[in-house]
PALUM-32882 format. One record per residue (C-alpha): residue in three letters; y, x, z. Coordinates in steps of 0.001 Angstrom, whole numbers, m for minus. Layout:
N
   aa        v        u        w
  Ala        Y        X        Z
...
//
This chain:
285
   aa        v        u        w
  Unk        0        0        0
  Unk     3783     1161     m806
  Unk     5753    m1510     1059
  Unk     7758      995     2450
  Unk     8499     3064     m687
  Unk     9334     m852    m2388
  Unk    11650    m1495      m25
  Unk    13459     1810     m201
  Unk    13345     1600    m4171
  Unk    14633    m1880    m3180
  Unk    17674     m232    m1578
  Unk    18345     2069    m4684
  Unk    18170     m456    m7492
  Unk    20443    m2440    m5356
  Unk    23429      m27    m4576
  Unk    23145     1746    m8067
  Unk    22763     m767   m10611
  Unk    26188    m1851   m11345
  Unk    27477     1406   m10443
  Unk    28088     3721   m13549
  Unk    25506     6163   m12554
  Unk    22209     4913   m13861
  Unk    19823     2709   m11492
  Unk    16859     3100   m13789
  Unk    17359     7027   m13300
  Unk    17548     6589    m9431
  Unk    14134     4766    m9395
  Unk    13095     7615   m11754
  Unk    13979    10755    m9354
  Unk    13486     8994    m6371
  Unk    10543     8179    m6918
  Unk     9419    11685    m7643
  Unk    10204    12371    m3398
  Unk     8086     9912    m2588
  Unk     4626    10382    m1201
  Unk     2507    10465    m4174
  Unk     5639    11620    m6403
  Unk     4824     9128    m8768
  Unk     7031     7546   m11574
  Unk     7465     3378   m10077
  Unk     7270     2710   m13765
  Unk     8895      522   m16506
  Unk     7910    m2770   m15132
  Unk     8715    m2085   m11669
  Unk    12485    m1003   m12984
  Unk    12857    m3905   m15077
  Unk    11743    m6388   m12147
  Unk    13866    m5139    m9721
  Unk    16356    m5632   m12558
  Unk    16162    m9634   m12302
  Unk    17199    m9402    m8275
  Unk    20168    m7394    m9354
  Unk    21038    m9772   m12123
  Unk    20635   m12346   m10166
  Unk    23545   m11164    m8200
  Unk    25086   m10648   m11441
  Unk    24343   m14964   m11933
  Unk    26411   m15370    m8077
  Unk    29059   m13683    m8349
  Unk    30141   m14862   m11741
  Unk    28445   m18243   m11484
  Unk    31722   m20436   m12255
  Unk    32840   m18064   m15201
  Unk    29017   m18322   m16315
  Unk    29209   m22187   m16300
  Unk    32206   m22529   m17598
  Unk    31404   m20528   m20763
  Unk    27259   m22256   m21692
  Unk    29613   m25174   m21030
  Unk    32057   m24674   m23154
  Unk    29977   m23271   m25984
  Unk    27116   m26016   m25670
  Unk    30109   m28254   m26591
  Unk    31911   m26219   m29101
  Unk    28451   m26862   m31217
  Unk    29223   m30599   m30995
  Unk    32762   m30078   m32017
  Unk    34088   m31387   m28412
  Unk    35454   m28132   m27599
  Unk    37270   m26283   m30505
  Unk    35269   m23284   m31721
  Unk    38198   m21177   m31038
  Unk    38266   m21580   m27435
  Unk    38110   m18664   m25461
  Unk    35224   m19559   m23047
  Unk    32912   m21018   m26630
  Unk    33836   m17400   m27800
  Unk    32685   m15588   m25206
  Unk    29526   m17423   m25585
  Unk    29354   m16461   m29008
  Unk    30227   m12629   m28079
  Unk    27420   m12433   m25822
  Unk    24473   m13424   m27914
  Unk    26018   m11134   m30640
  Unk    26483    m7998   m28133
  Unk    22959    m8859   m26869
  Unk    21250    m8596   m30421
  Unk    21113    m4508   m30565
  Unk    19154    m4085   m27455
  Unk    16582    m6767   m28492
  Unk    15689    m5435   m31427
  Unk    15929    m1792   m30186
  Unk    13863    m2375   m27288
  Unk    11211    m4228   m29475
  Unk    11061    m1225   m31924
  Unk    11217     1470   m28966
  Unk     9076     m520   m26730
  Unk     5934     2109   m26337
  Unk     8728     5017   m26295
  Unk    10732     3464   m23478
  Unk     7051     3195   m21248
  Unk     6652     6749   m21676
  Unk     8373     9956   m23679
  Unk    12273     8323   m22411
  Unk    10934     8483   m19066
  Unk    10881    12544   m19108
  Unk    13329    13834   m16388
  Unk    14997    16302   m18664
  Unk    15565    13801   m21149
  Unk    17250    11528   m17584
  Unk    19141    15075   m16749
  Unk    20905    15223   m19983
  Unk    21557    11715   m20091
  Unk    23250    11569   m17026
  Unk    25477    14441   m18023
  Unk    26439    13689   m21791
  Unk    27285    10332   m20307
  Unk    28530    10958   m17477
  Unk    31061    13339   m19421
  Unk    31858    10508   m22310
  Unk    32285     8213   m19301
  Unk    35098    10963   m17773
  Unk    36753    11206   m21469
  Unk    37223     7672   m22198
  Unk    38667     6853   m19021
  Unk    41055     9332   m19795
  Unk    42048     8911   m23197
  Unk    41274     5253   m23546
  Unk    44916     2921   m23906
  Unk    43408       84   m21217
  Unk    45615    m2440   m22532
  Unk    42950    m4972   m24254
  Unk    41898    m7899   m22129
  Unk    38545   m10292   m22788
  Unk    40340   m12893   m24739
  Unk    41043    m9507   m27584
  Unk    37403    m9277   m28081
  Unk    36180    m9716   m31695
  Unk    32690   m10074   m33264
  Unk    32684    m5962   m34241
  Unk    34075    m4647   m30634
  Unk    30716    m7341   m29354
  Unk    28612    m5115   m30886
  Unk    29618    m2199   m30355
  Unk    29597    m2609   m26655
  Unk    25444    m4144   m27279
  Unk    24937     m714   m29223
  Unk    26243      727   m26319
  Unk    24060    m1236   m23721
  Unk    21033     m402   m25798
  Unk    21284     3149   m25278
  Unk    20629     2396   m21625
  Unk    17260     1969   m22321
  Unk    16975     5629   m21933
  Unk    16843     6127   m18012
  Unk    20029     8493   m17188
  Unk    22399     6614   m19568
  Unk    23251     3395   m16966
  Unk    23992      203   m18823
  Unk    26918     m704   m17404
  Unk    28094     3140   m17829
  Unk    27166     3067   m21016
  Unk    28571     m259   m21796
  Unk    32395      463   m20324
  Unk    32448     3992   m21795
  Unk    32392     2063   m25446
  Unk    34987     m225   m23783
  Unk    37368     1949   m22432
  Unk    36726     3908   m26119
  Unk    37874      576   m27387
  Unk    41239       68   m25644
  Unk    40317    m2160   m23113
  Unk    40846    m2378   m19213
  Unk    38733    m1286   m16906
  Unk    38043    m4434   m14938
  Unk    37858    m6437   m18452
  Unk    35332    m3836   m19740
  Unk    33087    m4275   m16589
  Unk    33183    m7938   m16415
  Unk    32104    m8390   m20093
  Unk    29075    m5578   m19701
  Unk    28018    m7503   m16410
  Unk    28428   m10694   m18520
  Unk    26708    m9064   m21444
  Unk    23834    m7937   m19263
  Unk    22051   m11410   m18065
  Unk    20314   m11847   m21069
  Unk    18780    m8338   m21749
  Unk    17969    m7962   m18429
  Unk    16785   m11174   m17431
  Unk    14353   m11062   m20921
  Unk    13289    m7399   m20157
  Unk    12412    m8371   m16308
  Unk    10508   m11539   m16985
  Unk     8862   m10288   m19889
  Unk     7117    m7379   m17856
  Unk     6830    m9797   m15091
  Unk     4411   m11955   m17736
  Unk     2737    m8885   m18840
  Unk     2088    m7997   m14916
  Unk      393   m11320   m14603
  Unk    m1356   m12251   m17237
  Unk    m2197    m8667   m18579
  Unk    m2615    m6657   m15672
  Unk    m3886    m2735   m16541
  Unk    m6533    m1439   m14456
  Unk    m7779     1704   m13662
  Unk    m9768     3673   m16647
  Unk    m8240     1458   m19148
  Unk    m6893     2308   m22489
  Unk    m3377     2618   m23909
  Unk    m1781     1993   m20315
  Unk    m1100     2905   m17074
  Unk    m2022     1103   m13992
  Unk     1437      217   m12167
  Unk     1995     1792    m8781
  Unk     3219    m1309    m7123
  Unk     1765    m4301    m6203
  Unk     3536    m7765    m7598
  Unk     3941    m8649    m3790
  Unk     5530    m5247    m3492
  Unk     7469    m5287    m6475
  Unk     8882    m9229    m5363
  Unk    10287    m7544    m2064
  Unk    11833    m4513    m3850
  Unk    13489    m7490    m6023
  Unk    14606    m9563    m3282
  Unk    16010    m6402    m1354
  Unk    17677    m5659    m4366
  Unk    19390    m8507    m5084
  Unk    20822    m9099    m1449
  Unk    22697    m5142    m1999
  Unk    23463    m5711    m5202
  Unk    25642    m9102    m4060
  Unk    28114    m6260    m1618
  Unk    27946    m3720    m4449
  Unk    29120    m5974    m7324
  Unk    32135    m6965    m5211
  Unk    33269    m3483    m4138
  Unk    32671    m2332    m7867
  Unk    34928    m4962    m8951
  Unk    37614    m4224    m6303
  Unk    37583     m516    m6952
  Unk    38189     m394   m10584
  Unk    41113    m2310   m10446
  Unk    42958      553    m8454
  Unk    40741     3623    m9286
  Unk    39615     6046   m12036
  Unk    35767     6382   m12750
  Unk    36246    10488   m11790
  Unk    33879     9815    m8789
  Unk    30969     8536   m10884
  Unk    31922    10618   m13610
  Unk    31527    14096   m10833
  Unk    28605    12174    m9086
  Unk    26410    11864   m12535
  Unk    27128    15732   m13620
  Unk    26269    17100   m10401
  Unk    23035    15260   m10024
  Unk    22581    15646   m13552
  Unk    22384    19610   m12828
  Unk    20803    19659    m9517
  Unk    17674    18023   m11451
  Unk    17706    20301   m14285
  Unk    17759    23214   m11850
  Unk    14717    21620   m10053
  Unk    12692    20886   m13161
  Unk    13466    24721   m14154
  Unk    11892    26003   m10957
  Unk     9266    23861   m11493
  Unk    10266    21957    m7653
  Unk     9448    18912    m9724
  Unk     7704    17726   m12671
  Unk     9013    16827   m16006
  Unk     6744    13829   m16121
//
């Protein structure tokens, strides 16, 4: 049994998922320290994910009802196409498109090869560096109601690169935001918004394959999951309950304050793990 490692993953997913730093790479090196030092896995990662979306669902539930609202009846021709709350509707199932189809096509590659720790290392410090740039350069004068079909998908193309531990969706996701002119807070609310569906569709799809196609021991073409679904349900539930205080300090903080933090944060752990995987401390895999 891991119940103690699942709720300490718990903890992790929690505090860093919104944060710009890369959750999925958290679960990734943490779970190296762990007794055992083995990998929690894809499906454990994307789980977790649906407690920390869920969060995601609480803390924007009016905005989120206002826009399926609003966009439901913009189909009907009750609400003008045009409205801003119908658009943003539109915006997300456009933004969400790229990470669909590249998580389809990359689906075996995502289980396994982008789950090497150098590969997370240099992710978190190519990223973590683009994050650094575009806060600086980036105008911040765009808000959510400038957002157009094109800038939608460039932020998905952005989100989809997060499925590569070490990028951090809603890192990756604000970088091609801030890139784009817009303001911090607006860039973070529409990644957070853009999220929900990717996530939610990743989680429950390896929830489905956890139940109905469980891999055992000595099977072929997979590996057995370290966690137990009851295990995996409490990381989830511990996750969502930090995630609710994270999302509202995140929110708070980049209204006032650059991403330097994160951006220091991601480069130092970034080379603190390629140092260990050089000395062989740790393995790659």
């Amino acid at each position: 049994m891991h119940f103690f490692e699942a709720i300490f993953l718990g903890l992790v997913q929690g505090l860093t998922e919104f944060l710009p730093v890369s959750s999925s790479a958290h679960l990734r090196i943490v779970g190296v320290f762990l007794p055992g030092a083995e990998d929690p896995g894809a499906a454990f990662t994307a789980i977790t994910q649906i407690g920390t979306e869920a969060a995601v669902i609480i803390f924007f539930w009016r905005d989120i009802v206002r826009i399926i609202g609003h966009w439901c009846r913009s189909l009907v021709g009750r609400v003008p196409r045009d409205d801003p709350d119908a658009r943003m509707g539109w915006l997300i199932i456009v933004g969400s498109i790229p990470i669909v189809v590249l998580g389809l096509l990359f689906q075996d590659q995502i289980e396994t090869v982008f789950r090497s720790l150098w590969l997370v290392a240099g992710m978190l410090i190519f990223f973590g560096v683009l994050l650094g740039i575009a806060d600086a350069v980036g105008s911040q004068r765009r808000k959510l109601n400038d957002l157009t079909i094109g800038h939608g998908l460039i932020y998905g193309i952005a989100q989809s690169f997060a499925l590569i531990p070490g990028v951090s969706r809603s890192g990756g996701t604000i970088t091609a935001g801030l890139f784009m002119g817009y303001e911090r807070a607006a860039a973070a609310r529409y990644a957070f918004l853009l999220a929900i569906p990717a996530v939610l569709g990743s989680g429950l799809y390896q929830l489905y394959k956890s139940i109905a196609k469980p891999c055992v021991a000595g099977a072929t073409g997979c590996t057995p999951e370290v966690f137990s679904l009851g295990e995996t349900a409490l990381a989830t539930v511990i996750a969502f309950v930090v995630a609710l205080v994270v999302i509202k300090f995140f929110m708070g903080w980049i209204s006032k304050h650059s991403f330097l933090p994160f951006v220091i944060y991601r480069v130092a752990l970034g080379a603190v793990l390629l140092v260990l995987l050089s000395t062989g401390v740790i393995p790659a895999v």
